[in-house]
C-alpha positions in Angstrom: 136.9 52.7 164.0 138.9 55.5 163.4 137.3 59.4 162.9 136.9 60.8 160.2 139.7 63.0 159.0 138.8 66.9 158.7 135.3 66.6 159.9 134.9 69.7 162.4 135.2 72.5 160.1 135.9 76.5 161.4 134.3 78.8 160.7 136.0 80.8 162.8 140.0 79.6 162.0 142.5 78.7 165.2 144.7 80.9 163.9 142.1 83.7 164.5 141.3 82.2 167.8 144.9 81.7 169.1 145.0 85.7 169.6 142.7 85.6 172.3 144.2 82.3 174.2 146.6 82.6 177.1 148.8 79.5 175.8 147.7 79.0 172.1 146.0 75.6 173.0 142.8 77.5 174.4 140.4 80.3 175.5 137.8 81.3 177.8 134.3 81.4 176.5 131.1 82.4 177.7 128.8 80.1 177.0 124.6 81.7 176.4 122.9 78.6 176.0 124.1 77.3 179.2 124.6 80.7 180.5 128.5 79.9 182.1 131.9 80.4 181.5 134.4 78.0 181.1 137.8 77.4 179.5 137.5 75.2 175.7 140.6 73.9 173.2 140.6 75.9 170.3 140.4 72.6 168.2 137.0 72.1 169.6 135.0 75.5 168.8 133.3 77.9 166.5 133.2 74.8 163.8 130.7 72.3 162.3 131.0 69.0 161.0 131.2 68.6 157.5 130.6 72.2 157.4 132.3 73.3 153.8 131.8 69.9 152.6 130.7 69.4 149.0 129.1 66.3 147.8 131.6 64.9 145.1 127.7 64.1 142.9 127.6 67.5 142.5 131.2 67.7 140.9 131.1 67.2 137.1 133.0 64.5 136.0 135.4 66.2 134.0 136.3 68.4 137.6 138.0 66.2 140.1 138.9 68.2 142.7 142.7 67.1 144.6 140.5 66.5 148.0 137.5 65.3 146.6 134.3 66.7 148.9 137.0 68.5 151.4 138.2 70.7 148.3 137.2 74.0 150.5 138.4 73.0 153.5 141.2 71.8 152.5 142.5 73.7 149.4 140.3 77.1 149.9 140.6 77.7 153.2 143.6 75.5 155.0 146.2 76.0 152.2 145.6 79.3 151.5 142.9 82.0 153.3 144.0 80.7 156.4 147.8 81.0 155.6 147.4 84.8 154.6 145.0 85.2 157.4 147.9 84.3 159.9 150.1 86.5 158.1 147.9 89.7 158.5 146.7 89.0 161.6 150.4 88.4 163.2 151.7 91.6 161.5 149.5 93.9 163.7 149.9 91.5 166.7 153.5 92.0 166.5 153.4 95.9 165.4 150.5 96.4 168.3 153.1 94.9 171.1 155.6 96.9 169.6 152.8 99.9 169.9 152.5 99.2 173.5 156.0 99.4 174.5 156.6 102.6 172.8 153.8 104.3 171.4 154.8 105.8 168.0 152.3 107.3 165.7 153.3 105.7 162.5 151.3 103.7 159.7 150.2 100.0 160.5 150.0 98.7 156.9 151.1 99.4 153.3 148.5 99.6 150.7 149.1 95.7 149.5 148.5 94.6 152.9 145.2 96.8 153.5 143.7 95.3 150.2 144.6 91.5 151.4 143.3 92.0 155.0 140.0 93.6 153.2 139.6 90.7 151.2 139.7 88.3 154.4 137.7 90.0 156.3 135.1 89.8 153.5 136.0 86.3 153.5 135.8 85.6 157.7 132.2 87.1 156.9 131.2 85.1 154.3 132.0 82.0 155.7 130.1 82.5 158.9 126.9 79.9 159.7 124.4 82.7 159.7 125.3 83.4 155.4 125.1 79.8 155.1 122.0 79.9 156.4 120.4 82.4 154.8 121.9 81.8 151.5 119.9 78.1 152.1 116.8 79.8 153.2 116.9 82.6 150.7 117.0 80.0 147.7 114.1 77.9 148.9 111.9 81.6 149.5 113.4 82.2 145.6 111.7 78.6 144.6 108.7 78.8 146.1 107.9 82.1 145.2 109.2 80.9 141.3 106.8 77.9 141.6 103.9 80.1 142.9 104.1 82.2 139.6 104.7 79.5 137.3 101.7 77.6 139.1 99.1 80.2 138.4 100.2 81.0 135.0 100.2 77.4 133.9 96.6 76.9 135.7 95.3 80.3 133.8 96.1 78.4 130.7 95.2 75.2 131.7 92.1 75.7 133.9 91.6 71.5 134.6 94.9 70.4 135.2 96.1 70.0 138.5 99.2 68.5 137.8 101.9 71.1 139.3 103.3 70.4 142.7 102.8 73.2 145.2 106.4 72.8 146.5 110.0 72.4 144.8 113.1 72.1 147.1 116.6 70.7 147.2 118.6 68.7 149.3 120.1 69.9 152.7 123.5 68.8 151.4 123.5 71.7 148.2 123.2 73.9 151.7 127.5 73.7 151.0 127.3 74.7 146.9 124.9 77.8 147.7 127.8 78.5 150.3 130.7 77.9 148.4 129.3 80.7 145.2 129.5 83.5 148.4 132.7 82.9 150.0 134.9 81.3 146.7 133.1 84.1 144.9 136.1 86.5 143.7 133.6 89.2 142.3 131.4 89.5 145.4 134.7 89.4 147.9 135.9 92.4 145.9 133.1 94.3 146.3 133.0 93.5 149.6 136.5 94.3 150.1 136.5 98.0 148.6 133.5 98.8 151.0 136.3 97.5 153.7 138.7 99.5 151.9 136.8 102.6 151.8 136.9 103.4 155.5 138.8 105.1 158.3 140.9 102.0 159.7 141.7 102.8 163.4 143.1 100.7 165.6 142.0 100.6 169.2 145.0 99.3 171.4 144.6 97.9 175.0 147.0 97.6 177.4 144.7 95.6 179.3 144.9 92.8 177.2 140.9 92.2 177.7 139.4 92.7 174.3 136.6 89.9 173.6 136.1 88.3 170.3 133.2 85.6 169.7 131.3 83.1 167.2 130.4 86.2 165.1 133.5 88.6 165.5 132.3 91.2 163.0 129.7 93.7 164.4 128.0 96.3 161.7 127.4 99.2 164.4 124.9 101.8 162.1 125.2 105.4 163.2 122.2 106.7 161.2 118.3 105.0 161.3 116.6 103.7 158.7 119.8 102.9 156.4 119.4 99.8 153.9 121.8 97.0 154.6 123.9 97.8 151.6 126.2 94.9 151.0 125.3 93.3 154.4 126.1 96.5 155.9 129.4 97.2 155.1 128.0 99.7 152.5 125.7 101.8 154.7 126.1 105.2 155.0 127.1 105.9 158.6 128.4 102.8 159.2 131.0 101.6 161.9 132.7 97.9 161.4 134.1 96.2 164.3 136.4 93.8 164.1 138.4 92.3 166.9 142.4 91.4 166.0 143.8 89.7 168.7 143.2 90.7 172.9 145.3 93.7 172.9 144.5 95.5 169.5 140.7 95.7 167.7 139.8 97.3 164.4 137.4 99.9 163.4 136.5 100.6 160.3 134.5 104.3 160.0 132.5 105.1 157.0 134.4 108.3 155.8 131.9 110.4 154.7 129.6 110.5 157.8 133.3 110.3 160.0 135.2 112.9 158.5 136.9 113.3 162.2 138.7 110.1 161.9 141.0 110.9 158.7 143.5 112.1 161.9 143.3 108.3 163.2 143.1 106.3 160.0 145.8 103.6 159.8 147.1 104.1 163.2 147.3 102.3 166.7 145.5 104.5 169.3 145.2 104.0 172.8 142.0 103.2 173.9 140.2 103.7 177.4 139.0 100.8 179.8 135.2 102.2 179.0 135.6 101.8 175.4 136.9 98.4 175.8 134.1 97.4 178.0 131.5 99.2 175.0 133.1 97.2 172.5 132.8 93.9 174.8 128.9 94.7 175.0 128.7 94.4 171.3 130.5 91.1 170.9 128.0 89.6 173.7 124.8 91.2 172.0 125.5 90.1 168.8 127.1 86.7 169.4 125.2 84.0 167.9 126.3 81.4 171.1 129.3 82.0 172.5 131.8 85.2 173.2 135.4 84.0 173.7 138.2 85.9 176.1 142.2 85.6 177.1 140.8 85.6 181.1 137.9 83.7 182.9 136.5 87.5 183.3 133.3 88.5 182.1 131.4 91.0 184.6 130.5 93.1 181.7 128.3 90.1 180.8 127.2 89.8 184.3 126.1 93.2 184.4 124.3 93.3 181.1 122.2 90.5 182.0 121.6 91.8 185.3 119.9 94.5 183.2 118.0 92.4 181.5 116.1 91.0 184.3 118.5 88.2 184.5 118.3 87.2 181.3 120.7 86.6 178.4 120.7 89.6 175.4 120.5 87.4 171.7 120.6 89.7 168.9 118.2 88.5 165.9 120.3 88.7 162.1 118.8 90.2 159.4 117.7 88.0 156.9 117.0 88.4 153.1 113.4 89.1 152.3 112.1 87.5 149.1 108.3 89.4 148.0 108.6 90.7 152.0 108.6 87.0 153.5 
């Protein structure tokens, strides 16, 4: 019986993945569950099956989607975010290489390209397993906390009946829909975006080639304690996004009113040191949900780290969404 068509889903797109691969086919990833390294196709990582799927039962009938349950996968993400994604992401790739021959201090994008890149990047985050998840667990905290209320107010009134269940739920496959309202949602990728947009963009260029990505490529590094994770973070005063391009070129984003220094850098490739790289590389590992992935089989930093840590791998917990401090 033949497979499936479609069913391993990215959530982290080859054509994202491809910039850290030595041939395009695939990379080298450090592995935290198993705690090794090893070399994995591109086709066959950072992806779920059936991930974006969406139950055609929960289609009305007057919607019939082109690709029927695959609609995201297919129409959203394959036919267009992905296509623009390749774009952006090539364009600094190809103006980074340029950078490295002969550095030039010169502007890395026009307006019109900052905007769309924002808007992916929103996107890339979005789309991510962890937002999935707690957009799934968020919802069920929502309904039983609903229930709770509704429960005791109908029992005040009605002090012998007992006929209100204690629990209301949904199926695990509406885990897609919840999904689907965050990343497909044009109002919350904007705002997401014009946090993006409202930053210092710096490029960090190595020559090195050696910049890590991983399962969960954007870090929220917060400068300041005790700041509220304003639009997952992007919106927090003191903020610092990291985002890795490809393995020669990585993007910080600085909040500009707490990094007033970096007006001089904003927009701009700028050589970076092989400590910085290796900081940077920390941060991918800490905050990688399983695996990091690299252009080489090299990953002392990781060795190192861990050696720390009493041997020991270093697994960063996500924030989740509290509902009545639960």
């Amino acid at each position: 019986m033949s497979k499936e068509p479609n069913t391993k889903q990215h959530y982290i797109p080859e054509c994202y993945l491809k910039n850290f691969s030595p041939n395009l086919k695939f990379v080298y990833i450090y592995d935290k569950k198993v705690s090794k390294s090893f070399p994995n196709s591109l086709n066959s990582i950072a992806n779920h099956d059936f991930f974006y799927d969406i139950p055609e039962k929960y289609y009305s009938k007057e919607l019939k989607p082109k690709y029927g349950s695959k609609h995201f996968e297919k129409a959203f993400f394959a036919e267009h975010v992905e296509k623009l994604y390749n774009q952006s992401l090539e364009n600094i790739i190809n103006k980074s290489n340029t950078y490295i021959e002969k550095p030039k201090h010169t502007e890395v994008l026009t307006n019109e390209e900052k905007e769309i890149l924002a808007q992916l990047i929103a996107i890339q985050h979005l789309r991510l397993p962890k937002i999935k998840d707690d957009a799934s667990i968020t919802m069920k905290k929502v309904l039983h906390e609903s229930i709770k209320i509704i429960k005791s107010a109908f029992e005040n009134s009605n002090p012998e009946s007992n006929e209100l269940s204690n629990k209301i739920d949904f199926e695990d496959d509406y885990d897609s829909v919840l999904h689907a309202q965050l990343y497909a949602n044009e109002e919350l990728v904007a705002e997401f975006a014009s946090k993006i947009l409202n930053k210092h963009w710096v490029f960090l260029v190595s020559k090195t080639s050696n910049f890590y990505t991983s399962d969960n490529p954007i870090i929220i590094k917060n400068h300041l304690e005790n700041q509220k994770p304003y639009c997952d973070g992007f919106g927090m005063k003191g903020v610092e996004v990291i985002f890795p391009i490809g393995k020669s070129v990585l993007l910080t984003l600085w909040d500009k009113e707490y990094f007033p220094d970096k007006l001089k850098f904003d927009n701009t490739f700028n050589s970076t040191k092989s400590k910085e790289v290796l900081a940077y590389n920390a941060l991918q590992y800490y905050w990688a949900t399983r695996q990091v992935y690299s252009y080489s089989n090299e990953f002392k930093i990781i060795e190192l780290l861990k050696k720390e840590n009493n041997g020991k791998e270093i697994i960063f917990k996500h924030p989740i969404t509290l509902v009545n401090g639960k």
